[in-house]
LUMMI-311303 format. One line per field, with one value per residue: residue in one letter; residue number from 1; x, y, z of N, C-alpha, C in turn. Coordinates in Angstrom, 3 decimals. Layout:
<recs>
aa <- A / ...
i <- NUM / ...
n.X <- X / ...
n.Y <- Y / ...
n.Z <- Z / ...
ca.X <- X / ...
ca.Y <- Y / ...
ca.Z <- Z / ...
c.X <- X / ...
c.Y <- Y / ...
c.Z <- Z / ...
</recs>
This chain:
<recs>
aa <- X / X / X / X / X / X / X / X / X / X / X / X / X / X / X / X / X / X / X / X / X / X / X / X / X / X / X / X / X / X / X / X / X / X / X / X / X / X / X / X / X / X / X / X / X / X / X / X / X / X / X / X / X / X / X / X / X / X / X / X / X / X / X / X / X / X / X / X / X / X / X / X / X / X / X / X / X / X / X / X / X / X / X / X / X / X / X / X / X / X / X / X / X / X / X / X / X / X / X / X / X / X / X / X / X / X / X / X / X / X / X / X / X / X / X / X / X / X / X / X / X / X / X / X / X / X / X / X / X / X / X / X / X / X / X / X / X / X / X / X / X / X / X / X / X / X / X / X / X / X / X / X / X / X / X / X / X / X / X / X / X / X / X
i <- 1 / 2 / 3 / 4 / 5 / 6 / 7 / 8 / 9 / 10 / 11 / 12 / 13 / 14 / 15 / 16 / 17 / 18 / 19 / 20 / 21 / 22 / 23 / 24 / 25 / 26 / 27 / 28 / 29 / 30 / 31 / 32 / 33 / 34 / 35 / 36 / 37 / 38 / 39 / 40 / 41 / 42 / 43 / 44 / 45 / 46 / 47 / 48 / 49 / 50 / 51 / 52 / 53 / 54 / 55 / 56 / 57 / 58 / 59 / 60 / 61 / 62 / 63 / 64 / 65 / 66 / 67 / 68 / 69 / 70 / 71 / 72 / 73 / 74 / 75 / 76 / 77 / 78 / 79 / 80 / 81 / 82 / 83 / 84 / 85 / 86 / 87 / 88 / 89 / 90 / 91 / 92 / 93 / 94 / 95 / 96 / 97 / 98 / 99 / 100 / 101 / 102 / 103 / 104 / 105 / 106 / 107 / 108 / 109 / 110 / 111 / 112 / 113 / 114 / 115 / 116 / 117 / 118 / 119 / 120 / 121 / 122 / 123 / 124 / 125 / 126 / 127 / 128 / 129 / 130 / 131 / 132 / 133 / 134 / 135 / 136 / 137 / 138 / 139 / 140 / 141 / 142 / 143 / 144 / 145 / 146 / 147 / 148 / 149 / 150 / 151 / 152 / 153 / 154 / 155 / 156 / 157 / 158 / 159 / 160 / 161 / 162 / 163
n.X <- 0.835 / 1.094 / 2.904 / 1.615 / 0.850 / 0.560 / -1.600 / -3.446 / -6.324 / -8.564 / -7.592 / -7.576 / -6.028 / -2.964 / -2.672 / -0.744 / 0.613 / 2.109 / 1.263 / -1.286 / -1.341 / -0.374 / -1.024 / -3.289 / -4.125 / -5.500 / -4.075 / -5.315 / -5.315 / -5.518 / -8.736 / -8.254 / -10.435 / -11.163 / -8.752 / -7.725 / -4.936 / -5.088 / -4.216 / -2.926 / -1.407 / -0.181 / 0.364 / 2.072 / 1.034 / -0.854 / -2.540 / -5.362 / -8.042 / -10.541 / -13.815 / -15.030 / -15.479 / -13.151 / -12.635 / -10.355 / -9.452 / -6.605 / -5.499 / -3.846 / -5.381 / -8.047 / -6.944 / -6.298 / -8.178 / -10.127 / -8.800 / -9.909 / -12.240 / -12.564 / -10.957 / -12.903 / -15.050 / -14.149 / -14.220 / -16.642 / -17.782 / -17.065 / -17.745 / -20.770 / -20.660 / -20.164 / -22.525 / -25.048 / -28.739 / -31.041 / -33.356 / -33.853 / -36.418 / -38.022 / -40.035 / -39.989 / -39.964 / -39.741 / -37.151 / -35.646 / -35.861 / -34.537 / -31.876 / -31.442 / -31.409 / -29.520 / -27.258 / -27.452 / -26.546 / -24.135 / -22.983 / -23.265 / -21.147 / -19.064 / -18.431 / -18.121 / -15.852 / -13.818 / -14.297 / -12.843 / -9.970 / -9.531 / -7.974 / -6.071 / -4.085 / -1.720 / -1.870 / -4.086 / -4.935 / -4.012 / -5.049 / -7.855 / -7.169 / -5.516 / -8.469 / -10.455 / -8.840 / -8.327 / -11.408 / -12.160 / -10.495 / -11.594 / -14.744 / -14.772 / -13.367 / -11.935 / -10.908 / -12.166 / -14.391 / -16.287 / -15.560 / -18.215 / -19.785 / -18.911 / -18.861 / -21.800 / -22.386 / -21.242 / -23.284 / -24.144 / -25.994 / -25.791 / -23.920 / -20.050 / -18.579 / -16.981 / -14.153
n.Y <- -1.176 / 1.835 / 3.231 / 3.782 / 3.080 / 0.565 / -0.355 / 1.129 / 1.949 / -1.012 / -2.220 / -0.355 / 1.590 / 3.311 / 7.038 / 9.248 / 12.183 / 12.884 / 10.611 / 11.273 / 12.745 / 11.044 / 9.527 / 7.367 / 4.199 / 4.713 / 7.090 / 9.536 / 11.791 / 11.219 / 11.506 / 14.499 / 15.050 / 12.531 / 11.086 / 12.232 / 13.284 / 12.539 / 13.629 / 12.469 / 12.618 / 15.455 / 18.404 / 21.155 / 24.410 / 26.168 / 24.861 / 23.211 / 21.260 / 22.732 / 21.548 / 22.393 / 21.535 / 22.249 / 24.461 / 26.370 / 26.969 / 27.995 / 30.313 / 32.960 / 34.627 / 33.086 / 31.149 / 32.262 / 33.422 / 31.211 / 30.187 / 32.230 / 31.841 / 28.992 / 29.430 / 31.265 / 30.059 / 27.884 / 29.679 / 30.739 / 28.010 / 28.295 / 30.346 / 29.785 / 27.419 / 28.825 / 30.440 / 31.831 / 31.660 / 31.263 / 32.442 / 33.356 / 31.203 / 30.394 / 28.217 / 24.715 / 23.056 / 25.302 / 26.182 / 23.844 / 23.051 / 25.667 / 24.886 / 22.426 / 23.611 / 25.088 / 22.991 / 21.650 / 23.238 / 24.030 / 21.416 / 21.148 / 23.019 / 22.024 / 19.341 / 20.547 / 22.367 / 20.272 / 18.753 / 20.159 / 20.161 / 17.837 / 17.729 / 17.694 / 20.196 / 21.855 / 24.474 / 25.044 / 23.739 / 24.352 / 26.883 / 26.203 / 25.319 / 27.272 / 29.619 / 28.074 / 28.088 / 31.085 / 31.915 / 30.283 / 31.315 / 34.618 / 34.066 / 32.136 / 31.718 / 33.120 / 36.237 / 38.349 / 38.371 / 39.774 / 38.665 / 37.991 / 37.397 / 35.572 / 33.211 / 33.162 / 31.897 / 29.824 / 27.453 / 26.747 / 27.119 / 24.878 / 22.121 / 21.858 / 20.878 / 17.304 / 15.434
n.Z <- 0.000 / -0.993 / 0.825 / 2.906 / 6.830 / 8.711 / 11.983 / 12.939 / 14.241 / 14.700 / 12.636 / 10.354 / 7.998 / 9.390 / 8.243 / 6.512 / 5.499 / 3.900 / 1.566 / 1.979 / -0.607 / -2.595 / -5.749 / -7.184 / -8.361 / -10.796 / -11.585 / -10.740 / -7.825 / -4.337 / -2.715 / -0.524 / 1.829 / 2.635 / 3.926 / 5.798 / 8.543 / 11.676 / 14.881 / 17.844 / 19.835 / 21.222 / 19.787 / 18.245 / 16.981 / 14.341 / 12.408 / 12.480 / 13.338 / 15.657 / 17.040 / 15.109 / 11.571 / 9.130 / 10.827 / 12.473 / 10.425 / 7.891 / 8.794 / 10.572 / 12.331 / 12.404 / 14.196 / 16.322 / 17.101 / 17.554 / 20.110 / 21.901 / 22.099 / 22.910 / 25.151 / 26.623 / 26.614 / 28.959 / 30.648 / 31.173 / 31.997 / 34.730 / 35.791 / 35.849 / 37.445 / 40.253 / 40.661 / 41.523 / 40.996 / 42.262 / 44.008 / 47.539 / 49.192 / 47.177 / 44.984 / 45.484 / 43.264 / 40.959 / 41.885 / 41.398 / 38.417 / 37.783 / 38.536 / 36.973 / 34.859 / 34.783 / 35.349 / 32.853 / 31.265 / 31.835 / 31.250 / 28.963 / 27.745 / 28.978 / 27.737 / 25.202 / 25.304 / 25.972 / 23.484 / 22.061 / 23.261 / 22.715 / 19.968 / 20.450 / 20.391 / 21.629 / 21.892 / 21.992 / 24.881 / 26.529 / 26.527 / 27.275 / 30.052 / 31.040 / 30.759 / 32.676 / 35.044 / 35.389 / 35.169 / 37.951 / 39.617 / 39.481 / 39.820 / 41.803 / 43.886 / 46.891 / 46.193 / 45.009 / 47.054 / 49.907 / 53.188 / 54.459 / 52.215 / 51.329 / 52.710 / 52.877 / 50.274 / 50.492 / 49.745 / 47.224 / 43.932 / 42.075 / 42.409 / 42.242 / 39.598 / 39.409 / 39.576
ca.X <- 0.000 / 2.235 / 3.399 / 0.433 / 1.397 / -0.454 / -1.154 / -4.428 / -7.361 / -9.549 / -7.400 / -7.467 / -3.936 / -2.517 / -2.097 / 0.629 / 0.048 / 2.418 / 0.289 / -2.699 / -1.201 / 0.086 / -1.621 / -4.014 / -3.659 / -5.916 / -3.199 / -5.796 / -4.899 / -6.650 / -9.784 / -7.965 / -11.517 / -11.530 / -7.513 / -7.441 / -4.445 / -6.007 / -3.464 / -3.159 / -0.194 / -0.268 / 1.385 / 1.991 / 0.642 / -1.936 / -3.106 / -5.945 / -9.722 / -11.423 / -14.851 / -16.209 / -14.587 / -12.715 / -12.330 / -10.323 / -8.696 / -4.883 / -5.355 / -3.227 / -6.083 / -8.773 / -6.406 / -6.160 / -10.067 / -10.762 / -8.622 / -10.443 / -13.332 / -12.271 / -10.773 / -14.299 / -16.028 / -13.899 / -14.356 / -17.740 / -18.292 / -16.391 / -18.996 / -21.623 / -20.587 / -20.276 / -23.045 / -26.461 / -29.518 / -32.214 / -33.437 / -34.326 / -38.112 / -38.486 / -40.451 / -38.752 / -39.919 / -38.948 / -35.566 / -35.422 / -35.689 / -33.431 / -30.640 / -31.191 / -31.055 / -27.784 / -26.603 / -27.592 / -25.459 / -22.828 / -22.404 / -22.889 / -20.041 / -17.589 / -18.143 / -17.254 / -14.241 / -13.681 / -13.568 / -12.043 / -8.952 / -9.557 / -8.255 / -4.487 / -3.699 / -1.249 / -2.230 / -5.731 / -5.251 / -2.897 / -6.305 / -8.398 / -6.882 / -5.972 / -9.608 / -10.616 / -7.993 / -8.842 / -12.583 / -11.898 / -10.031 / -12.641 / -15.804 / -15.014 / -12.200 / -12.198 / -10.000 / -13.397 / -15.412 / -16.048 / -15.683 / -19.976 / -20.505 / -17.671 / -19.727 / -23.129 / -22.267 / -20.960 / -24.100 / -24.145 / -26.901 / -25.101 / -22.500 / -18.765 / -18.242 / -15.806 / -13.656
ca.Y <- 0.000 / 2.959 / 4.291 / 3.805 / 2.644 / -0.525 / -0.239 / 2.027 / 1.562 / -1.379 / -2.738 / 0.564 / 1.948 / 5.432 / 7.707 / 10.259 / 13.553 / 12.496 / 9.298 / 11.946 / 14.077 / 10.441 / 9.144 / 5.977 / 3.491 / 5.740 / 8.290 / 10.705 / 12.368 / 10.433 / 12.710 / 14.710 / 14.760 / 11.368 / 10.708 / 13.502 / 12.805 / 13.297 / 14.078 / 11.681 / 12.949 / 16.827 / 19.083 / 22.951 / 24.844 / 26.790 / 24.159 / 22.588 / 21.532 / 22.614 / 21.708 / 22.653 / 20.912 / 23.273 / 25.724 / 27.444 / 26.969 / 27.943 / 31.882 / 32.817 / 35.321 / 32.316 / 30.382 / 33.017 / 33.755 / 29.501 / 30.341 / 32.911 / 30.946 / 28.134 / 30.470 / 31.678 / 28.567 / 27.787 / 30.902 / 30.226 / 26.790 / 27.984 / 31.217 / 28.853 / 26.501 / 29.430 / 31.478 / 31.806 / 32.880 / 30.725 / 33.016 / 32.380 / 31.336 / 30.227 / 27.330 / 23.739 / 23.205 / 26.558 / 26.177 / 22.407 / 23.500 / 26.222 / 23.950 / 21.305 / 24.424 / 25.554 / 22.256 / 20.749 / 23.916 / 23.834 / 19.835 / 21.054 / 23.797 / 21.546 / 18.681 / 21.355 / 22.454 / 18.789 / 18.549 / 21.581 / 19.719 / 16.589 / 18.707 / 17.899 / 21.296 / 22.601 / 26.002 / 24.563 / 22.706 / 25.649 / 28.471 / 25.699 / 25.372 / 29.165 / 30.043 / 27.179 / 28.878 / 32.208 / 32.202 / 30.287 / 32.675 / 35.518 / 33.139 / 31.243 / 32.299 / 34.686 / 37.145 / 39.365 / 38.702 / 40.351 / 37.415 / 37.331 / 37.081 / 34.084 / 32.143 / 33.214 / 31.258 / 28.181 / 26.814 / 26.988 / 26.581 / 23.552 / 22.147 / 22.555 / 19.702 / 16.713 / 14.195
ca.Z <- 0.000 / -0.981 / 2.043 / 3.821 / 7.485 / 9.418 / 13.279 / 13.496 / 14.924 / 14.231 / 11.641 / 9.280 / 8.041 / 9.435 / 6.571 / 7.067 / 4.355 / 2.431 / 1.685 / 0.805 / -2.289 / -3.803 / -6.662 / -6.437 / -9.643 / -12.114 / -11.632 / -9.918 / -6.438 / -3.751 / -2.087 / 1.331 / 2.815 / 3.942 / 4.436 / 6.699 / 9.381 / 12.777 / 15.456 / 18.552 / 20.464 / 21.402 / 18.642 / 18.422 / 15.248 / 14.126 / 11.443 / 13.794 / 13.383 / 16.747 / 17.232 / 13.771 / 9.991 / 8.898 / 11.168 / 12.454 / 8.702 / 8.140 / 9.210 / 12.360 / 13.054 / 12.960 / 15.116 / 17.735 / 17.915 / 17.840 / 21.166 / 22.970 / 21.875 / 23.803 / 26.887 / 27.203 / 27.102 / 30.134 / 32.008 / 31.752 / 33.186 / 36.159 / 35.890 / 35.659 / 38.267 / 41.459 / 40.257 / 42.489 / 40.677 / 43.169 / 44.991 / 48.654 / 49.448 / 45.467 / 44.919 / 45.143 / 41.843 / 39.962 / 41.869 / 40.878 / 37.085 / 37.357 / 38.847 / 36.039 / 33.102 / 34.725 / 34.774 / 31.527 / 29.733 / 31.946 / 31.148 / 27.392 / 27.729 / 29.118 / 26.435 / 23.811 / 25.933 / 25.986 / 22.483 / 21.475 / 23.557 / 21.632 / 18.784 / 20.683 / 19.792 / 22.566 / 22.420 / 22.931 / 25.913 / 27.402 / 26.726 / 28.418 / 31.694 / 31.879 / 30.900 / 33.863 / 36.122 / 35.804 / 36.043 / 39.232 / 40.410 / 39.553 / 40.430 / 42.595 / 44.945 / 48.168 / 46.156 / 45.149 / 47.834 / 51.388 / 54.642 / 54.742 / 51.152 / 50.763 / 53.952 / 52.295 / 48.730 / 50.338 / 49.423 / 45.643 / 43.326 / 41.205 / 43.002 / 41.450 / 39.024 / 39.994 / 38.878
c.X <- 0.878 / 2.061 / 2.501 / 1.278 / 0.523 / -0.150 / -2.155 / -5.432 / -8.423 / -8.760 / -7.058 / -5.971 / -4.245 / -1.949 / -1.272 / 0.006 / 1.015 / 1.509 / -1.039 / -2.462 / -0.683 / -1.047 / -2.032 / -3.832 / -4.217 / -5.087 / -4.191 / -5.604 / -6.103 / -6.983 / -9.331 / -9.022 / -11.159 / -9.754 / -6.956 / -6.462 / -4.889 / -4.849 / -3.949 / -2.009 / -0.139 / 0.824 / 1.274 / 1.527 / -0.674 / -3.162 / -3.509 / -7.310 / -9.723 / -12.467 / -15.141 / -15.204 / -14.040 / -12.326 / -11.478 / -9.636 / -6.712 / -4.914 / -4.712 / -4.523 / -7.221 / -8.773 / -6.530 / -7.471 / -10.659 / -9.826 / -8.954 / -11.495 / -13.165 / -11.934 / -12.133 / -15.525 / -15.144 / -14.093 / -15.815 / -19.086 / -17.679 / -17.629 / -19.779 / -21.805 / -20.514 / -21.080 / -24.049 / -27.228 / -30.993 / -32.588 / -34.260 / -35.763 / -38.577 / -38.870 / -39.592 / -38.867 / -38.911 / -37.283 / -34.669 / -35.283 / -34.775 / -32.118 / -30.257 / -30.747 / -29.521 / -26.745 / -26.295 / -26.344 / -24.223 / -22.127 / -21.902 / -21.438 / -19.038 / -17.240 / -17.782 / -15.803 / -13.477 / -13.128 / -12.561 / -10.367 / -8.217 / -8.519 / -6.610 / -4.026 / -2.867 / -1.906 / -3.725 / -5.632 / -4.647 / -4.542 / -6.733 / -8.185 / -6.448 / -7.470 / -10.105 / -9.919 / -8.607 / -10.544 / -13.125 / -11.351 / -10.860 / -13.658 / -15.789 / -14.221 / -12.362 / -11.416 / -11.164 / -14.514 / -15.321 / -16.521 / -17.408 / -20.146 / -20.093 / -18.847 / -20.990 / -23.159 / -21.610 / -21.996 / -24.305 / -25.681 / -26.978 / -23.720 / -21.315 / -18.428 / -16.739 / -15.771 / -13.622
c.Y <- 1.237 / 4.039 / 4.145 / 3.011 / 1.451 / -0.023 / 0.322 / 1.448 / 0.721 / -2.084 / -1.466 / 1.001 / 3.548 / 6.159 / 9.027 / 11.303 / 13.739 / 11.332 / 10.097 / 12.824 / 12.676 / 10.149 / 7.834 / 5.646 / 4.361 / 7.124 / 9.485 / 11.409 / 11.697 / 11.840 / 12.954 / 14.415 / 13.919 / 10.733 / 11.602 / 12.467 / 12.986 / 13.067 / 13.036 / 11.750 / 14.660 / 17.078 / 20.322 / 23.134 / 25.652 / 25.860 / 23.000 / 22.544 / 21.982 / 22.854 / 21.333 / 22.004 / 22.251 / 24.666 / 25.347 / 27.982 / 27.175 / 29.433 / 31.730 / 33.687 / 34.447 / 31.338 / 31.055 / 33.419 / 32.111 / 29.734 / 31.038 / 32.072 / 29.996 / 28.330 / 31.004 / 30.930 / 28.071 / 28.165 / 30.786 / 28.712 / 27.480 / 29.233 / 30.888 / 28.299 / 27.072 / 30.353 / 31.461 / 32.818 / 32.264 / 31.627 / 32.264 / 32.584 / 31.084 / 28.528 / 25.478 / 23.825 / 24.399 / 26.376 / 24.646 / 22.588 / 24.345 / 25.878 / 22.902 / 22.299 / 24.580 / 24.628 / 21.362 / 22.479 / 24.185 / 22.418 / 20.356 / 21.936 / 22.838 / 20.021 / 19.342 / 21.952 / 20.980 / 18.250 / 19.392 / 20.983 / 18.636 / 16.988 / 17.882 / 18.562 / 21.910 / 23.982 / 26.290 / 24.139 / 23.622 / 26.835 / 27.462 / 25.609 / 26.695 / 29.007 / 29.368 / 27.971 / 30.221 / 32.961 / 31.367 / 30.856 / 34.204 / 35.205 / 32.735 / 31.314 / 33.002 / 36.049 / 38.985 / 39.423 / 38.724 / 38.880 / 37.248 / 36.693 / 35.526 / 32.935 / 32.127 / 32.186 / 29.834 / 27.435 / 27.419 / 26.718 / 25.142 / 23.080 / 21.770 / 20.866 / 18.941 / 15.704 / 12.948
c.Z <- 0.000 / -0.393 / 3.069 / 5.618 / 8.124 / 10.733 / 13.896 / 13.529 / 14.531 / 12.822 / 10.045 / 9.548 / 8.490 / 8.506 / 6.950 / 5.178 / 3.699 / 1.289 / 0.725 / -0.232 / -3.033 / -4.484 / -6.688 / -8.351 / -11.135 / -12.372 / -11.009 / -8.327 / -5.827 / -2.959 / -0.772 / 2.182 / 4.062 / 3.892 / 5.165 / 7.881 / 10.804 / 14.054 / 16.673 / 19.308 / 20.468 / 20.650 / 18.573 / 16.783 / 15.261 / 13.053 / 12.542 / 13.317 / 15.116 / 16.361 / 16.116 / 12.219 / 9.482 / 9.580 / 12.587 / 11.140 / 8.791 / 8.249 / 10.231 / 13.169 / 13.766 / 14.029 / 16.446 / 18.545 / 18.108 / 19.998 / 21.907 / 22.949 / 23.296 / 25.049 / 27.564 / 27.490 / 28.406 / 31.220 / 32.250 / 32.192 / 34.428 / 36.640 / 36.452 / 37.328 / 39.936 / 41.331 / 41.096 / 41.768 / 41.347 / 44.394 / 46.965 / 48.904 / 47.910 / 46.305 / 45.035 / 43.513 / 40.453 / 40.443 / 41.045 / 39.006 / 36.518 / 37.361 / 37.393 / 34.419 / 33.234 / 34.298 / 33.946 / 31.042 / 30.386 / 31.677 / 29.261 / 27.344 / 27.927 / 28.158 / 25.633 / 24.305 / 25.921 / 24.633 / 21.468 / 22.128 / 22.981 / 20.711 / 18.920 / 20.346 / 21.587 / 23.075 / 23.148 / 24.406 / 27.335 / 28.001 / 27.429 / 29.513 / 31.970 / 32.141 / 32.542 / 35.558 / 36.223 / 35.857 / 37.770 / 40.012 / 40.707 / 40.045 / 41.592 / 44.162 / 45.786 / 47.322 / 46.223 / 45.894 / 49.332 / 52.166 / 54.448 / 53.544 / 51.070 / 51.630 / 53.295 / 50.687 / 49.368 / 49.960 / 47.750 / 44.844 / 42.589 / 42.412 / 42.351 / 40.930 / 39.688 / 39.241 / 38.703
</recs>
């Protein structure tokens, strides 16, 4: 199989990008689409799917906004996750609904942070745990809030995802 490598998953060969510009027996260039190399060991670069096919493309600008992207989907699970909007004396119900909205889109946020890491894009995996870090630090932390308030929020609305 020229050049092709054996060893991947399930019996299929790993195709390396040299592999996808050679020429298949009709002499035509075989289709990149589907011999796309997909990364499985963390690598630096700007040439990266996250999330979406094609994007963030080969721009450095699209690369750098696929990373705030992703920094801000971090900052806000941690948002998310120390936030209080139940007020006190609300219904069980109405609070019981608002708990499950918060934490159905904070589950969805951190699957797309999740796969946005997938990506094995260093620079990805770097904005994710800042972003993570520093809205715990703003959120969640004593740094912005006065001794009552800090004691008044130990009781959370969601409580702080775990491992």
């Amino acid at each position: 199989m020229d050049g092709m490598h054996h060893g991947g998953m399930m019996g299929h060969p790993v195709v390396s990008p040299h592999d996808v510009m050679q020429s298949n027996t009709n002499g035509t260039t075989m289709d990149m689409h589907h011999k796309m190399m997909m990364h499985m060991t963390f690598f630096w670069g700007k040439h990266s799917e996250i999330l979406f096919s094609g994007w963030p493309g080969t721009s450095t600008g699209m690369y750098v906004l696929s990373l705030i992207v992703v920094f801000f989907l971090s900052m806000s699970i941690e948002w998310l996750s120390h936030s209080r909007y139940i007020k006190p004396g609300s219904s069980h119900v109405s609070a019981g609904l608002v708990q499950t909205l918060m934490h159905m889109i904070r589950v969805g946020l951190s699957y797309l942070v999740m796969l946005a890491v997938m990506s094995f894009n260093g620079g990805v995996f770097l904005v994710a745990v800042a972003g993570h870090s520093v809205g715990f630090f703003i959120f969640g932390s004593r740094v912005f809030k006065p001794e009552e308030v800090a004691q008044y929020e130990k009781q959370r609305d969601i409580p702080p995802m775990t491992c």
